[in-house]
C-alpha positions as CSV (number, residue, x, y, z in Angstrom):
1,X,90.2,113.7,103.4
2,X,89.0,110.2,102.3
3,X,85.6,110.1,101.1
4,X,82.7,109.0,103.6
5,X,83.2,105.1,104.1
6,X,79.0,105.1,104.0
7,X,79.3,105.5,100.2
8,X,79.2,102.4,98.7
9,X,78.9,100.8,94.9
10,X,77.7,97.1,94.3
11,X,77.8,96.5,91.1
12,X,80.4,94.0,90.9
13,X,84.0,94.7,89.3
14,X,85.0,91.7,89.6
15,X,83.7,88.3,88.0
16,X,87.4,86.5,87.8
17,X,89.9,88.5,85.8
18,X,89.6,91.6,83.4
19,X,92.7,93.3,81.7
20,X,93.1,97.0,80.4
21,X,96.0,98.4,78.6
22,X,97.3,101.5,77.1
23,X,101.1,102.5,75.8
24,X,101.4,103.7,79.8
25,X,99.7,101.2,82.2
26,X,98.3,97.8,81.8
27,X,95.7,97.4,84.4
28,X,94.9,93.3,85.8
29,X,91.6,92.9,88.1
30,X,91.3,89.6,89.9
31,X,89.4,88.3,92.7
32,X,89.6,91.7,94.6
33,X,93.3,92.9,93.4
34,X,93.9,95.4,91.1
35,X,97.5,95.2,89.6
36,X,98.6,98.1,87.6
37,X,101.5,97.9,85.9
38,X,103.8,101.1,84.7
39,X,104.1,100.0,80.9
40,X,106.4,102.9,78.9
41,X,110.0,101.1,78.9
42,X,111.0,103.5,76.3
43,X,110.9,105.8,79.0
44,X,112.2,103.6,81.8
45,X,108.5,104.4,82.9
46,X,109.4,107.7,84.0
47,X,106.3,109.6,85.3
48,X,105.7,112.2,82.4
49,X,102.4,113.9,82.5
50,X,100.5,111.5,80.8
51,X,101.8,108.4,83.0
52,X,101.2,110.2,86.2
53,X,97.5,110.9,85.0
54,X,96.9,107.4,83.6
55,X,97.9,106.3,87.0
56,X,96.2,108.5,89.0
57,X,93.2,107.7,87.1
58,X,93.8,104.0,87.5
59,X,94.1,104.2,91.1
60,X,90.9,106.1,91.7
61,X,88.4,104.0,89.0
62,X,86.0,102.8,91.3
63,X,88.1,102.8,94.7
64,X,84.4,102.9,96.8
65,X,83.6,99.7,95.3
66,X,83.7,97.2,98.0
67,X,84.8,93.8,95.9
68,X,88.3,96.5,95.3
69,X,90.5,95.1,98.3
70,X,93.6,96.2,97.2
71,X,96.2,97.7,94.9
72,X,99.4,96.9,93.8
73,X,101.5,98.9,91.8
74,X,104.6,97.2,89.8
75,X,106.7,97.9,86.4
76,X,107.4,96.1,83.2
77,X,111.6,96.4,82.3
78,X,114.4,96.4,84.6
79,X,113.4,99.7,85.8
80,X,110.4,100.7,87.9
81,X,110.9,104.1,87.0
82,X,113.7,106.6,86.3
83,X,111.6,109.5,88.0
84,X,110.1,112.7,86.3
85,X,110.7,112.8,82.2
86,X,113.5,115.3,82.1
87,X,112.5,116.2,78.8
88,X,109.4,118.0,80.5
89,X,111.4,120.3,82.5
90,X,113.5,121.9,80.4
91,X,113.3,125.8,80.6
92,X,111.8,125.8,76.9
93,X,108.9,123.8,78.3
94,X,108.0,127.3,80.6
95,X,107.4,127.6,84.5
96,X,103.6,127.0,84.2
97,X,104.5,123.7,83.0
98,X,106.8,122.6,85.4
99,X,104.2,123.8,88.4
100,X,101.8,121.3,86.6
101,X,104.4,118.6,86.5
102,X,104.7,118.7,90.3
103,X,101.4,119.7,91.5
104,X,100.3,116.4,89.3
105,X,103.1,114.6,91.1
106,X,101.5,115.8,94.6
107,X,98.1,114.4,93.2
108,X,99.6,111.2,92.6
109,X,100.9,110.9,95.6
110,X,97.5,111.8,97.3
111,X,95.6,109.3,95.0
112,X,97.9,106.6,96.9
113,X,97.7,107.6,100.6
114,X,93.6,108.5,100.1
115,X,92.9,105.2,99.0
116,X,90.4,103.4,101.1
117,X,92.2,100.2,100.3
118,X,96.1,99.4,101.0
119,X,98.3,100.3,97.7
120,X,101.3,97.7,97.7
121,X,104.5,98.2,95.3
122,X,106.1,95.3,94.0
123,X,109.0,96.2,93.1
124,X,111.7,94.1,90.7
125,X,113.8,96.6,89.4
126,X,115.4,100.1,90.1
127,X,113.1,103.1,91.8
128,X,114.8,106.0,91.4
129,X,114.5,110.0,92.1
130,X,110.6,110.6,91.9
131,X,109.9,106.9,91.0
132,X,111.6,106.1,94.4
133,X,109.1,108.5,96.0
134,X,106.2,106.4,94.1
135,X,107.1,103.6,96.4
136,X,108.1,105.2,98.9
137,X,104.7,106.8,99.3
138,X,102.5,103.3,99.0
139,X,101.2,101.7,102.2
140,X,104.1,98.9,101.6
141,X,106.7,98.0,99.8
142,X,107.5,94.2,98.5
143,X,110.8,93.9,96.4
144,X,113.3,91.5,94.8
145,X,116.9,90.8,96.6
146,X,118.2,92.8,93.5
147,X,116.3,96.0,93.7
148,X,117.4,99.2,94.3
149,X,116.0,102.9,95.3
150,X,117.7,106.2,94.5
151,X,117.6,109.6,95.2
152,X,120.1,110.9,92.6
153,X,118.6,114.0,91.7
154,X,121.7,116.7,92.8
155,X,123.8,114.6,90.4
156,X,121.9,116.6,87.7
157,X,121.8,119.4,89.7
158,X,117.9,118.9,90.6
159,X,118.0,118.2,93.9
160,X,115.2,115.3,95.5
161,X,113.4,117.9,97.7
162,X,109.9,116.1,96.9
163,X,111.3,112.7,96.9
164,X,112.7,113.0,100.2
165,X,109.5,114.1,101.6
166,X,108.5,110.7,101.2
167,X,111.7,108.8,101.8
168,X,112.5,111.2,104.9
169,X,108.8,109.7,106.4
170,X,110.4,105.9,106.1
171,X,114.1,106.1,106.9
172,X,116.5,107.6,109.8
173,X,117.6,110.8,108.8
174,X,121.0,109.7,108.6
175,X,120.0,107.4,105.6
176,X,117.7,109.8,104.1
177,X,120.4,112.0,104.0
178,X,122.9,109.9,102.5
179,X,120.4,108.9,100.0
180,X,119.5,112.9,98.6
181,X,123.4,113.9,99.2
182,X,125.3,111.2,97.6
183,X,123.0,110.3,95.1
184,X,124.3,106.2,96.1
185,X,121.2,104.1,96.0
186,X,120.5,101.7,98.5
187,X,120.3,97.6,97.8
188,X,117.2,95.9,98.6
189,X,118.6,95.0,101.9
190,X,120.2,98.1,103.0
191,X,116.3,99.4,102.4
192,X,115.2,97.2,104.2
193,X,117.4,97.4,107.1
194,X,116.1,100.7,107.1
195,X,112.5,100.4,107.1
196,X,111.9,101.6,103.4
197,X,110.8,98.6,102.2
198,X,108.9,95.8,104.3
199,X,109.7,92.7,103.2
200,X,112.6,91.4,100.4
201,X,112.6,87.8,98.9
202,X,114.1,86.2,95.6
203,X,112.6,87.5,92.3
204,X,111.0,84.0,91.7
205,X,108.9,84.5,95.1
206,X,107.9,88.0,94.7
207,X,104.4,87.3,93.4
208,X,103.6,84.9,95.8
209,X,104.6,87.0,98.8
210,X,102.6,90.0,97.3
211,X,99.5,87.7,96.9
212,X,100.0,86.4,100.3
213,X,99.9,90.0,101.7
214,X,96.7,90.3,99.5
215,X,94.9,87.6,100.8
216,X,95.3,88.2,104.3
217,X,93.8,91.6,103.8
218,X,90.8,90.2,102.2
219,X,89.8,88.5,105.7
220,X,89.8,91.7,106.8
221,X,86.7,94.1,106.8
222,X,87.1,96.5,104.0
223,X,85.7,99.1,105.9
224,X,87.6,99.0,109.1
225,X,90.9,98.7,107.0
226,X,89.7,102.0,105.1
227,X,89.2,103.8,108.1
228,X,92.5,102.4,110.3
229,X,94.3,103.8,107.0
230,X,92.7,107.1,107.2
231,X,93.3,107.6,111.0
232,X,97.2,106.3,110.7
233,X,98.2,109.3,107.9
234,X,96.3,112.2,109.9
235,X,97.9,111.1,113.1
236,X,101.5,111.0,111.8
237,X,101.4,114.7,111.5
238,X,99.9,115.4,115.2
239,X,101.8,115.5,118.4
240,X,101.7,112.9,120.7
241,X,98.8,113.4,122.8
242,X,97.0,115.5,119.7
243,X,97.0,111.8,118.1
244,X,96.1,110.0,121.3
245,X,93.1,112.3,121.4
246,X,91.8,111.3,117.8
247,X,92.3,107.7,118.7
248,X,90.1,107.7,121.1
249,X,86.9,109.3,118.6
250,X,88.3,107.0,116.4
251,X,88.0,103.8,118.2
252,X,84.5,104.4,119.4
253,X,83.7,105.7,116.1
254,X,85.0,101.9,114.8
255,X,83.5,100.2,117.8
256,X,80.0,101.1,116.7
257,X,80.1,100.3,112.7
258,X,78.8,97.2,111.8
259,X,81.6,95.2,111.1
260,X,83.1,96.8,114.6
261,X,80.2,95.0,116.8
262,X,80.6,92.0,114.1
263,X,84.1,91.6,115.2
264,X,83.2,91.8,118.5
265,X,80.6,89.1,118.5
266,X,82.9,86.4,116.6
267,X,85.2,87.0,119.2
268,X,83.0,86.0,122.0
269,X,81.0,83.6,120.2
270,X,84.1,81.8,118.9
271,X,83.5,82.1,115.1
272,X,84.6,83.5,112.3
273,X,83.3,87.3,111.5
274,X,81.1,87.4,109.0
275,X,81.9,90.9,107.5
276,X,79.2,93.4,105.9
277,X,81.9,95.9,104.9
278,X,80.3,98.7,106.7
């Protein structure tokens, strides 16, 4: 559950730019974005322990402040990330350990979809086994014409159950399947012929597209976004007339927030919303 969207922080985090790093992420705050950057090419940014909590933690630090609009996640080397360190899951490391490995993974991939704000991957390299679930799992996806996404796990004999969850929720079965059977990984257009990623553009455009997305999600209200993002992941996993039924609390529930009747009244007055972010 997302927290209450009444909870609000404003103390700025934002004055222009700010930068963070450590040996796993290198976090970049401007003007409402927060890029964070997986940063252990050593690794091929493979999401050992300690990257996954460095990015969940990233992804959480103040997410109810309203001047955070969105995130974006992205990679430094030509590899986004190679999945779960192997290394970590060797039977020497023990069962309890490989239980927190994946349980961390599943918080991970919470910290994205219960973010009140919309968590973009920019993607200029090769996602692949668990790393192709990362971005498979954020709101959209925004790559280079040379990227590629894998599921190659049953080539080591470890099949991609939890990868597929998330690629199985983008793609027809038929190229899910292919994907966690054969190992083969799609190109960036075969993705996103497929619907796994949304949009694909020449490596040289990739920041501008990404900050275009950005932008227009900044006109939005904050508050209505966080909300509309809520609703859409609890009414994937209703039936039909289950989800209906929430839509229709949800809509009067938006309706009557501040920003609903704000968006109501630029409509009919002809101007442009002047959004509270409540």
């Amino acid at each position: 559950m997302l927290v209450s969207l009444q909870k609000k922080c404003f103390r700025p985090l934002y004055v222009h730019c700010r930068a963070l790093h450590s040996q796993y992420v290198k976090i970049n705050e401007n003007n409402g974005a927060r890029e964070i950057t997986l940063n252990h090419e050593k690794t091929k940014n493979s999401l050992s322990l300690d990257m996954m909590k460095h990015l969940i933690e990233a992804i959480n630090k103040n997410k109810d402040d309203t001047s955070l609009r969105a995130i974006v996640l992205s990679a430094k080397g030509n590899v986004f990330s190679a999945g779960h360190n192997l290394k970590e899951l060797q039977s020497n490391t023990g069962v309890d350990q490989h239980k927190l490995i994946f349980s961390k993974a599943t918080e991970l991939m919470k910290a994205i979809i219960q973010s009140p704000v919309p968590v973009i991957a920019k993607v200029n390299s090769f996602a692949a086994a668990a790393g192709c679930q990362l971005v498979a799992t954020c709101d959209m996806i925004v790559c280079s014409d040379t990227s590629k996404f894998s599921t190659p796990g049953a080539n080591f004999g470890i099949f991609c159950s939890t990868p597929g969850i998330a690629v199985g929720r983008c793609v027809p079965k038929s190229r899910a399947t292919y994907m966690l059977f054969t190992g083969e990984p799609l190109t960036a257009q075969e993705a996103y012929e497929s619907g796994l990623v949304t949009k694909v553009v020449p490596a040289s455009e990739l920041d501008n597209e990404v900050n275009k997305i950005i932008e227009k999600i900044k006109h939005k209200s904050r508050s209505v976004i966080a909300l509309g993002k809520e609703f859409y992941y609890k009414q994937i996993d209703l039936s039909l007339m289950d989800a209906y039924k929430l839509g229709e609390d949800i809509m009067v529930k938006n309706i009557n927030t501040n920003d609903g009747q704000e968006g109501i009244k630029s409509f009919v007055e002809k101007r442009k919303a002047v959004w509270s972010h409540e």
